[in-house]
C-alpha atoms as one frame of an Amber mdcrd trajectory, in Angstrom:
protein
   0.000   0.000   0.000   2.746   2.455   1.226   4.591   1.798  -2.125   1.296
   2.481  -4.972   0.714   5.794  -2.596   4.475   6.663  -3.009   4.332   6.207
  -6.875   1.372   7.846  -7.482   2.760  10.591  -5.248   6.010  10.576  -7.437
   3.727  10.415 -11.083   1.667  13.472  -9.416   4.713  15.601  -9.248   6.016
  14.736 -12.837   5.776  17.935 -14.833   3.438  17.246 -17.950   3.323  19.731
 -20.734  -0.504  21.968 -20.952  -1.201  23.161 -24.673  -4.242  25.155 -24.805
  -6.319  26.087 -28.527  -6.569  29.973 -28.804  -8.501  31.488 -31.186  -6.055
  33.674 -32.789  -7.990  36.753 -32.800  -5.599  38.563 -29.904  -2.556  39.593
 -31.425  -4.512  40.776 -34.445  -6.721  43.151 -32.668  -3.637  43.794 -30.518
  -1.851  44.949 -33.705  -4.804  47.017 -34.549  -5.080  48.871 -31.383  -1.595
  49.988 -31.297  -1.782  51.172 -34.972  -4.741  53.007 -33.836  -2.942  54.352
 -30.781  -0.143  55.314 -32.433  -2.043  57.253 -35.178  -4.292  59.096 -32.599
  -1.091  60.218 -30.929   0.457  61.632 -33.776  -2.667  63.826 -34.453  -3.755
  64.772 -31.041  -0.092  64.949 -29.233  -1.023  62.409 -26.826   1.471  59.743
 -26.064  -0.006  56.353 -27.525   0.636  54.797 -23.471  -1.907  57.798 -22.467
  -4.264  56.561 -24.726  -3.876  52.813 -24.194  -4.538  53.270 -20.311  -7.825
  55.320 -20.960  -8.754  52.698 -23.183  -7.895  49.404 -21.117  -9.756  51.664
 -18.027 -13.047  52.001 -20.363 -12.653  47.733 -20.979 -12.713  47.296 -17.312
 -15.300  49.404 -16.806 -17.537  48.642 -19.494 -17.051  44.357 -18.089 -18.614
  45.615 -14.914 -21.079  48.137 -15.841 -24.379  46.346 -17.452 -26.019  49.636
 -18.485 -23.581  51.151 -21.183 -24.120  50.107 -24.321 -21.828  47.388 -26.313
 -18.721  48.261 -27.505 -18.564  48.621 -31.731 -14.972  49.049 -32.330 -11.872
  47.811 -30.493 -11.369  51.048 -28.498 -13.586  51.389 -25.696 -14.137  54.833
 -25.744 -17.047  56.567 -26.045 -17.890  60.600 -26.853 -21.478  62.320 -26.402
 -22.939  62.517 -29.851 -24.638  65.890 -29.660 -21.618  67.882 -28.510 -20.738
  70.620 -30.378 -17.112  70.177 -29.559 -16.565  74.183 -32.004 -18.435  75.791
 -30.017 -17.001  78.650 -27.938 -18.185  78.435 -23.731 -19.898  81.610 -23.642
């Protein structure tokens, strides 16, 4: 008895190698954000690791918040619709 519980203790311990199917979606829409980042920073001065922390803060937000509305593209981010961002503040 003492030796079965001793090898199945030793064949419990043996390292055995884990492969696990991804979907290979990630490191596309990875790719995609950054490209995104990158061009929004070039236009709006922002540096791109500004804008990826907004937008990884939105994610997280948006996975425990039920009442905003999906997301439609791969940044999070969201802007008021009827803004009139010209305007001048009076």
């Amino acid at each position: 008895m003492k030796v079965v519980l001793a090898i199945m203790i030793a064949l419990s311990m043996l390292p055995l190698p884990v492969h696990a199917k991804g979907t290979g979606k990630q490191p596309d829409e990875l790719k995609q954000r950054m490209a995104l980042y990158e061009k929004v920073s070039i236009t709006t001065q922002v540096p791109w690791y500004v804008l990826a922390a907004v937008d990884q803060y939105e994610h997280n937000i948006r996975k425990s918040r039920r009442d905003l509305p999906k997301k439609k593209a791969s940044l999070a981010s969201t802007f008021p619709g009827n803004v009139d961002w010209t305007r001048k503040p009076e």
